[in-house]
TORFIKE-857802 format. One record per residue (C-alpha): residue number from 1; residue in one letter; chain; x, z, y. Coordinates in nm, 3 decimals, padded with zeros to 5 digits. Example, Ala and Ser with C-alpha at 12.3 -4.5 7.8 and 13.67 -1.06 7.14 Angstrom:
! TORFIKE-857802
{1 A A {01.230 00.780 -00.450}},
{2 S A {01.367 00.714 -00.106}},
END
This chain:
! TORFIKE-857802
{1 X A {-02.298 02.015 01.061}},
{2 X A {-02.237 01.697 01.121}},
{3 X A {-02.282 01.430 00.852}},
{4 X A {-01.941 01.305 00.694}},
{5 X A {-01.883 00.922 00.736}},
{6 X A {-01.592 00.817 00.559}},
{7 X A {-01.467 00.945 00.209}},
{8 X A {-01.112 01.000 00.174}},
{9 X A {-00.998 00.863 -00.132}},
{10 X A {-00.608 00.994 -00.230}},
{11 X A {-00.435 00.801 -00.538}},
{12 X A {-00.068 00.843 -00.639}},
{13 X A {00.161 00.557 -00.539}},
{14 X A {00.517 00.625 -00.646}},
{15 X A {00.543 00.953 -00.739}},
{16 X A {00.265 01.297 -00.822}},
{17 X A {00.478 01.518 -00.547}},
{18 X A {00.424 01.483 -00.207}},
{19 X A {00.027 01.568 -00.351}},
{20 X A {-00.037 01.890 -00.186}},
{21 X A {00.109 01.845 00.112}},
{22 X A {-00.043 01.493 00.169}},
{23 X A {-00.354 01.715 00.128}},
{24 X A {-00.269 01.995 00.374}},
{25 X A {-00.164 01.785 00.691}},
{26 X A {-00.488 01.534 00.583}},
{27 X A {-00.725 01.865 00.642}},
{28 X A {-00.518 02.000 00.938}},
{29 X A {-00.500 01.673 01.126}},
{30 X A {-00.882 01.540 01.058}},
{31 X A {-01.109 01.833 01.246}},
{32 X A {-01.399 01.532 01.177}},
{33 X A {-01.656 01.627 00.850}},
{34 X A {-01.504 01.374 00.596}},
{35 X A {-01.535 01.340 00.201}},
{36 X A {-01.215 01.385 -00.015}},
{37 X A {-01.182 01.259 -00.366}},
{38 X A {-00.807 01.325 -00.523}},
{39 X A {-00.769 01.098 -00.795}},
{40 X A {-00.612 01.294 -01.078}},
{41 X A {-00.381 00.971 -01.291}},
{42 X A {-00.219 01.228 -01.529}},
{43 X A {-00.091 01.481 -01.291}},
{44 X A {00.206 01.717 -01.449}},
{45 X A {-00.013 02.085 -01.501}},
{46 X A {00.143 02.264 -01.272}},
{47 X A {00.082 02.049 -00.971}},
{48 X A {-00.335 02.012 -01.140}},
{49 X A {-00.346 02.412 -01.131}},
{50 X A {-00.188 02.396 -00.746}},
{51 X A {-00.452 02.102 -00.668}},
{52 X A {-00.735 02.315 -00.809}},
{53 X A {-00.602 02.628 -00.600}},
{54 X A {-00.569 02.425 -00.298}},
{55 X A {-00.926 02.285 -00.271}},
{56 X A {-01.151 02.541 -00.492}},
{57 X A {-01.285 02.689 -00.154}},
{58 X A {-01.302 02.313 00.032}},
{59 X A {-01.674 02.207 -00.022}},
{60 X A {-01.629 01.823 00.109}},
{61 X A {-01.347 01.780 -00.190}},
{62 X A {-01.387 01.657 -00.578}},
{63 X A {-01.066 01.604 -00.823}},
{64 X A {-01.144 01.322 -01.054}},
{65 X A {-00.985 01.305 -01.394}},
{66 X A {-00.856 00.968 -01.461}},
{67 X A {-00.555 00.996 -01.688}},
{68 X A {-00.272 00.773 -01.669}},
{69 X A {-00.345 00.405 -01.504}},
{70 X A {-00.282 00.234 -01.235}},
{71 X A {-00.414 00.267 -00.882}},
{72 X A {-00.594 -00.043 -00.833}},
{73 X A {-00.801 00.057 -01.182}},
{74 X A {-00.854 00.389 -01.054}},
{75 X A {-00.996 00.319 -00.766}},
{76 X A {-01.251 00.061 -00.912}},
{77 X A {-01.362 00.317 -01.153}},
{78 X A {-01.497 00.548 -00.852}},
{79 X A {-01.594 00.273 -00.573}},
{80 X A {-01.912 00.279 -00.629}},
{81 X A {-01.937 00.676 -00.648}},
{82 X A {-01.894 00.665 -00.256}},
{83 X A {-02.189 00.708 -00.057}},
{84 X A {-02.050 00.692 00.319}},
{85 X A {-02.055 00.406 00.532}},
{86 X A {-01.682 00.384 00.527}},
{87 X A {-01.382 00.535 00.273}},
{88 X A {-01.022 00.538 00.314}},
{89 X A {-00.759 00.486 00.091}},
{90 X A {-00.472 00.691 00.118}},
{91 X A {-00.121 00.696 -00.074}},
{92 X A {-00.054 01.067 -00.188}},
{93 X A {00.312 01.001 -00.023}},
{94 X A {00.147 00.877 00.329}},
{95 X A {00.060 01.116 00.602}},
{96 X A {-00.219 01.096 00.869}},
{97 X A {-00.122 01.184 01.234}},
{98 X A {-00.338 01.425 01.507}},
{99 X A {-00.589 01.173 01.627}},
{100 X A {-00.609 00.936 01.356}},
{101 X A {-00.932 00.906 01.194}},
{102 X A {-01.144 00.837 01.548}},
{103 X A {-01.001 00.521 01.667}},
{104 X A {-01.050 00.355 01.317}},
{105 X A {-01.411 00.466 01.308}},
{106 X A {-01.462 00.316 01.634}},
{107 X A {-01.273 -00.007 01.588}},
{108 X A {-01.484 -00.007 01.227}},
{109 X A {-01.788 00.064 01.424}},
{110 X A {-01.781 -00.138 01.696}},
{111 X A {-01.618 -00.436 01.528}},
{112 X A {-01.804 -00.441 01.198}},
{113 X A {-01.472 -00.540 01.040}},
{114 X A {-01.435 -00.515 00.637}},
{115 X A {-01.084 -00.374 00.712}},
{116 X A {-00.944 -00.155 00.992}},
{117 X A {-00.528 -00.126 00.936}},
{118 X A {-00.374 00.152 01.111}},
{119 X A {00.005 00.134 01.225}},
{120 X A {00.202 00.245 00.936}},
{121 X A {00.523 00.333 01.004}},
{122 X A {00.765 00.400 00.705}},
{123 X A {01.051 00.714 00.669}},
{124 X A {01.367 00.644 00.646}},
{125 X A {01.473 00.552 00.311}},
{126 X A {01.524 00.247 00.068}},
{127 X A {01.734 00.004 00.312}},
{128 X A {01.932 00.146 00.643}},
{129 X A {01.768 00.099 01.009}},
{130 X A {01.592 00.381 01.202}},
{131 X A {01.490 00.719 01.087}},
{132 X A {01.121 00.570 01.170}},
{133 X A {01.018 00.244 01.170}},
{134 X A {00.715 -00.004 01.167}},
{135 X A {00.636 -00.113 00.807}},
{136 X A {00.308 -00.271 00.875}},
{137 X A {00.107 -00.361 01.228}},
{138 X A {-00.045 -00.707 01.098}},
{139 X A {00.039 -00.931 00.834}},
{140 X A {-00.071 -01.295 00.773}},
{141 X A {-00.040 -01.549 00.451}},
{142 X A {00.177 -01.869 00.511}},
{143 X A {00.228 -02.153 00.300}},
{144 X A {00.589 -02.313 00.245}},
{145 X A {00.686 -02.658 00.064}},
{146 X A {00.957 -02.655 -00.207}},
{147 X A {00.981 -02.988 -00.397}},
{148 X A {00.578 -03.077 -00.353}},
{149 X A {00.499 -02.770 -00.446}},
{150 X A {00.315 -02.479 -00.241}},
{151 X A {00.400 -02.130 -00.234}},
{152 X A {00.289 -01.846 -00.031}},
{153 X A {00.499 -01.590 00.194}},
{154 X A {00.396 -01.240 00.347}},
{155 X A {00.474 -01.233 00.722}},
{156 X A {00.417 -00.897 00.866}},
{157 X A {00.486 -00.884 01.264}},
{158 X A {00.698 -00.649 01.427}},
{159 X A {00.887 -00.576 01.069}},
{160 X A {01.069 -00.256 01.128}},
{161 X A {01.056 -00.262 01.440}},
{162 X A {01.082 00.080 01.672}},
{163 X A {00.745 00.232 01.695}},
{164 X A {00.763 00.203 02.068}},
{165 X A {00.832 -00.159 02.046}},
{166 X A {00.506 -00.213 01.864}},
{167 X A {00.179 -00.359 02.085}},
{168 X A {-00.067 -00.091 02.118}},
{169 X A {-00.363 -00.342 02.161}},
{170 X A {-00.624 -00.371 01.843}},
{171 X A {-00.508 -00.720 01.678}},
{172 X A {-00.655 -00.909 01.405}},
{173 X A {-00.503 -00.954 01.038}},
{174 X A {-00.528 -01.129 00.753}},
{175 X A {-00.413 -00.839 00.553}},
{176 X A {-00.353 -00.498 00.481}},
{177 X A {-00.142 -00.239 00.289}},
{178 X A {-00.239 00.038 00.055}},
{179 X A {-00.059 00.320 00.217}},
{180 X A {-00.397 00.416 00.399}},
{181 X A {-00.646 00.189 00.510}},
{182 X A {-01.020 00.223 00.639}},
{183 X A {-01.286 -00.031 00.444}},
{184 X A {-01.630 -00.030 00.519}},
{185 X A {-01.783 00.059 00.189}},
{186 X A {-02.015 -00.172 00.104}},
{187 X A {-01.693 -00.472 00.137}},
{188 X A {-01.563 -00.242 -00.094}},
{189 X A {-01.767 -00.231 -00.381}},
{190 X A {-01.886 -00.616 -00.307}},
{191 X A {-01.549 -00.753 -00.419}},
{192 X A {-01.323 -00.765 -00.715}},
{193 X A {-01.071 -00.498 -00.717}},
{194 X A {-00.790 -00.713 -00.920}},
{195 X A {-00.594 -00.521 -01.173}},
{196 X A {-00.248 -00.541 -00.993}},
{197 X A {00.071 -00.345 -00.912}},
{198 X A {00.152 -00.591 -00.659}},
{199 X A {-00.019 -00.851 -00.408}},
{200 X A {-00.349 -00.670 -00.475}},
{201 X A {-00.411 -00.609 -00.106}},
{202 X A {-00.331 -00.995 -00.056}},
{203 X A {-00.581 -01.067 -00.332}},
{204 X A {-00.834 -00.834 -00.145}},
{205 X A {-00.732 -01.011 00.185}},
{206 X A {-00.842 -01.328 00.087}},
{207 X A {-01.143 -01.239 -00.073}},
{208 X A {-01.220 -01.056 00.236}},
{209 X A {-01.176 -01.346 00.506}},
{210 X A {-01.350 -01.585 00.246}},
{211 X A {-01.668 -01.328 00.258}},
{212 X A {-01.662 -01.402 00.641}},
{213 X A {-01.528 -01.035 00.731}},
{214 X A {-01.279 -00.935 00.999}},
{215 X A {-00.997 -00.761 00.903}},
{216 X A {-00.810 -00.556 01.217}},
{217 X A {-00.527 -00.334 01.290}},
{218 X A {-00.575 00.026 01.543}},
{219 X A {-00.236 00.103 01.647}},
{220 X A {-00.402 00.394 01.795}},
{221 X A {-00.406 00.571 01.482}},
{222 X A {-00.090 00.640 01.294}},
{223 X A {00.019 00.698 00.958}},
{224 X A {00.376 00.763 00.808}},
{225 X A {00.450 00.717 00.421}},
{226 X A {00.740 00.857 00.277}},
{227 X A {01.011 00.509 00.170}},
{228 X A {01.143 00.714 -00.162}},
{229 X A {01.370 00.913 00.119}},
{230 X A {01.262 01.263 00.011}},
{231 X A {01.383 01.352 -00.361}},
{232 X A {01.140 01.271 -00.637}},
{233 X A {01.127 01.534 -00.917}},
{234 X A {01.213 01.462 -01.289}},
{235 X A {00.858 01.489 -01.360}},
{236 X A {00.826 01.163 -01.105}},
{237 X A {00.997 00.944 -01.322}},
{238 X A {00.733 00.905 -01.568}},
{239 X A {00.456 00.799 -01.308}},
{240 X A {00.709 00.565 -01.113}},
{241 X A {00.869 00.365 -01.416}},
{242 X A {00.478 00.371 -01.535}},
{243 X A {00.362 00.219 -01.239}},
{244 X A {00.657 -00.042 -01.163}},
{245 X A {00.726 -00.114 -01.515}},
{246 X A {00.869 -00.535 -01.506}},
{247 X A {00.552 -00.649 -01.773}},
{248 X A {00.278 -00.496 -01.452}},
{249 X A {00.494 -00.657 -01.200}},
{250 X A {00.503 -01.019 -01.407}},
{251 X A {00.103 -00.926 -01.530}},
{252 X A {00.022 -00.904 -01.178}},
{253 X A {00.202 -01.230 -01.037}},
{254 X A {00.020 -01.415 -01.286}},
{255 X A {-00.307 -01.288 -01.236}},
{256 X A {-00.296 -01.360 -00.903}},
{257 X A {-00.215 -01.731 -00.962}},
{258 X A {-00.469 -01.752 -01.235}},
{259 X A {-00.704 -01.630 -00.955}},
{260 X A {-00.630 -01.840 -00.657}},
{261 X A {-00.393 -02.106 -00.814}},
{262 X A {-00.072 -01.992 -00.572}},
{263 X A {00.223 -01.855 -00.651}},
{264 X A {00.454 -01.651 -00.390}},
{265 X A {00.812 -01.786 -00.304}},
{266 X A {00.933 -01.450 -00.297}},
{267 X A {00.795 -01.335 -00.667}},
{268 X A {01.203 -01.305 -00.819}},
{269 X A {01.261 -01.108 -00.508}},
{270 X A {00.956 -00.928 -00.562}},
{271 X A {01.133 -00.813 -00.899}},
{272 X A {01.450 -00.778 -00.740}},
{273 X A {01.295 -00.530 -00.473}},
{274 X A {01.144 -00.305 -00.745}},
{275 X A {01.499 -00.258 -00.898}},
{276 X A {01.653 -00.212 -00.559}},
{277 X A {01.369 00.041 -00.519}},
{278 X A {01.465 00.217 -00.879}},
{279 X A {01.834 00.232 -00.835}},
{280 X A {01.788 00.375 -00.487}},
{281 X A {01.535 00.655 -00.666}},
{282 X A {01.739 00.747 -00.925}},
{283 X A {02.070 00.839 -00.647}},
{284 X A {01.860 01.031 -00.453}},
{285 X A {01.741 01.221 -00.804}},
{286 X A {02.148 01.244 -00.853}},
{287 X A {02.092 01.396 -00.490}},
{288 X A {02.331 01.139 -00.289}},
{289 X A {02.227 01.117 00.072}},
{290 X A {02.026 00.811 00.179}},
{291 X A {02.325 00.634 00.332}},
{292 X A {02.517 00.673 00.023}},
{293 X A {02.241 00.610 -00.206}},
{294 X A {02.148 00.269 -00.001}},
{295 X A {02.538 00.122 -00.025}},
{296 X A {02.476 00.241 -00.445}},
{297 X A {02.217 -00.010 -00.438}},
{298 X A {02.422 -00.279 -00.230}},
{299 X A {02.682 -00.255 -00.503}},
{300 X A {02.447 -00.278 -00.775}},
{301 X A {02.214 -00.497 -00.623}},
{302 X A {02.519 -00.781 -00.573}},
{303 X A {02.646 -00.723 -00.932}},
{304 X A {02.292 -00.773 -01.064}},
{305 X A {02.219 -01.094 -00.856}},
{306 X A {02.593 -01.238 -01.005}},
{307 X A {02.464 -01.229 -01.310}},
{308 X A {02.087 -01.378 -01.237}},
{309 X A {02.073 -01.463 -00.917}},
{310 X A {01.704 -01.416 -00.727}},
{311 X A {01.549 -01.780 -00.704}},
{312 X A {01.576 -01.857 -00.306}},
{313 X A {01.630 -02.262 -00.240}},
{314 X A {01.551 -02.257 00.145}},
{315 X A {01.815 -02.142 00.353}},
{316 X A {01.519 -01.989 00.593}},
{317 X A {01.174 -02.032 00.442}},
{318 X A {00.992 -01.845 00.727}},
{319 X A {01.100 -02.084 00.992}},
{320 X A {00.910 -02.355 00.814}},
{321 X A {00.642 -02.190 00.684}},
{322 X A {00.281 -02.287 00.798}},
{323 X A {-00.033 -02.069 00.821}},
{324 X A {-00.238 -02.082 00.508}},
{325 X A {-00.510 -02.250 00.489}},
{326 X A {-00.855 -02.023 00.347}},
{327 X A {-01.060 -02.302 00.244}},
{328 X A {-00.800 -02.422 -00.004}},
{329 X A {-00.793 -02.134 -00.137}},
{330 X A {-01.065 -02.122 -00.505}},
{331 X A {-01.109 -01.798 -00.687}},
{332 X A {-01.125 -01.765 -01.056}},
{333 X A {-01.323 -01.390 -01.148}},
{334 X A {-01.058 -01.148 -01.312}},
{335 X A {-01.119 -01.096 -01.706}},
END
């Protein structure tokens, strides 16, 4: 048998559903030998007995006992457990496509790039547009001016765009997003894995590009994550108000500028976002449809903003916005 390469490392993002069949479709679309470690942060009983049913015959796969934190800790507790050249990190709500492990391996491979991004595309869910759309093909830092000060903004090309509008060429980024994503292993364990429920993978970015690695995106492979469209169960709530609870979210904004002495212009959306996001979860719990559920959160979203409006003083900050520049950037060690 051929010896595995990559270890596939599954972590909860939003929600513990969506576990087992993440799971299922990862074995039946990856016929390549690969490592799996589930990473178990507090998983209801029921769905631990399923996941210990599911792989108690699977030889490649470990569950790992965590208990309740959040992913970014999780993962640096086990990073240095991996032993092959290259592990991917994959939301338990994400799904691999036929054909998707190969082209990242090769762009990995050939490339020796820190970070190979494959096209995510995103469900349809929070917000209205297509029933599938791009949610990330490259992304890049800029820099914006507000009254002498310098803040940073997120561009990600081809924004929910259709998937057939999206380049098919391998492109390089600055970033990357959680929802699965190839590292070679050794980048992995030589950085710091910052303690953050947002603008981790923009922390890891940077430290990347500083280190002299490449980071690139394989629109060759494809994988879909689920935008809080399908139903969470009650026993959701506990892990998603855990995980996007306002003192992370504020924790983590900090800790990044503590780190690398920016702040993003976006933060108050940021917030705003994550209580779009919860409103919109707890309608489909009520089970409205997704177009009813997203004019909810319109509604809400307005009344909310009346009463503290989300900090925005450019009228367009993106058209002004400049690339970043990486050698401004310093880094101050987390802890």
């Amino acid at each position: 048998m051929t010896q595995a390469s990559v270890t596939v490392v599954i972590s909860p993002r939003d929600r513990y559903s969506g576990i087992i069949a993440c799971i299922e479709n990862l074995y039946r679309c990856t016929p390549e030998p690969f490592l799996l470690k589930v990473l178990d942060l507090d998983y209801p009983a029921h769905i631990k007995q399923q996941l210990k049913a599911l792989l108690q015959n699977k030889t490649n796969a470990e569950i790992v006992e965590l208990g309740l934190m959040i992913p970014m800790d999780a993962v640096s507790k086990i990073r240095d457990s991996i032993t092959t050249p290259y592990t991917m990190l994959l939301d338990n709500d994400s799904n691999v496509t036929p054909g998707w492990l190969p082209p990242l391996l090769d762009t990995a491979q050939s490339s020796g790039a820190a970070v190979v991004n494959p096209l995510t595309l995103e469900k349809e869910g929070v917000d209205e547009g297509a029933t599938l759309r791009n949610h990330l093909y490259t992304n890049a830092i800029q820099v914006v001016d507000v009254e002498g000060k310098e803040y940073l903004i997120e561009h990600k090309s081809y924004r929910r765009a259709l998937p057939q509008d999206i380049p098919q060429q391998v492109a390089d980024s600055e970033m990357f997003e959680l929802h699965g994503v190839l590292f070679l292993t050794k980048a992995l364990q030589q950085i710091e894995l910052p303690s953050m429920v947002i603008r981790e993978h923009i922390d890891i970015g940077i430290q990347l590009r500083k280190l002299g690695y490449k980071l690139l995106s394989q629109p060759e492979s494809v994988i879909i994550f689920d935008n809080l469209g399908t139903r969470m169960s009650w026993f959701d709530m506990r892990f998603f108000f855990y995980r996007w609870d306002p003192k992370l979210t504020y924790t983590s904004s900090r800790l990044f500028e503590q780190r690398w002495h920016y702040n993003f212009y976006a933060e108050h959306a940021m917030y705003h976002w994550v209580f779009r996001r919860k409103v919109f979860l707890v309608c489909r719990w009520l089970h409205l449809p997704i177009s009813v559920s997203n004019k909810v959160v319109r509604v809400v979203a307005k009344l909310k903003t009346l009463i503290k409006p989300v900090w925005n003083p450019l009228s367009d900050p993106a058209a002004i916005a400049r690339p970043a520049e990486l050698d401004r950037f310093t880094h101050q060690p987390q802890g």
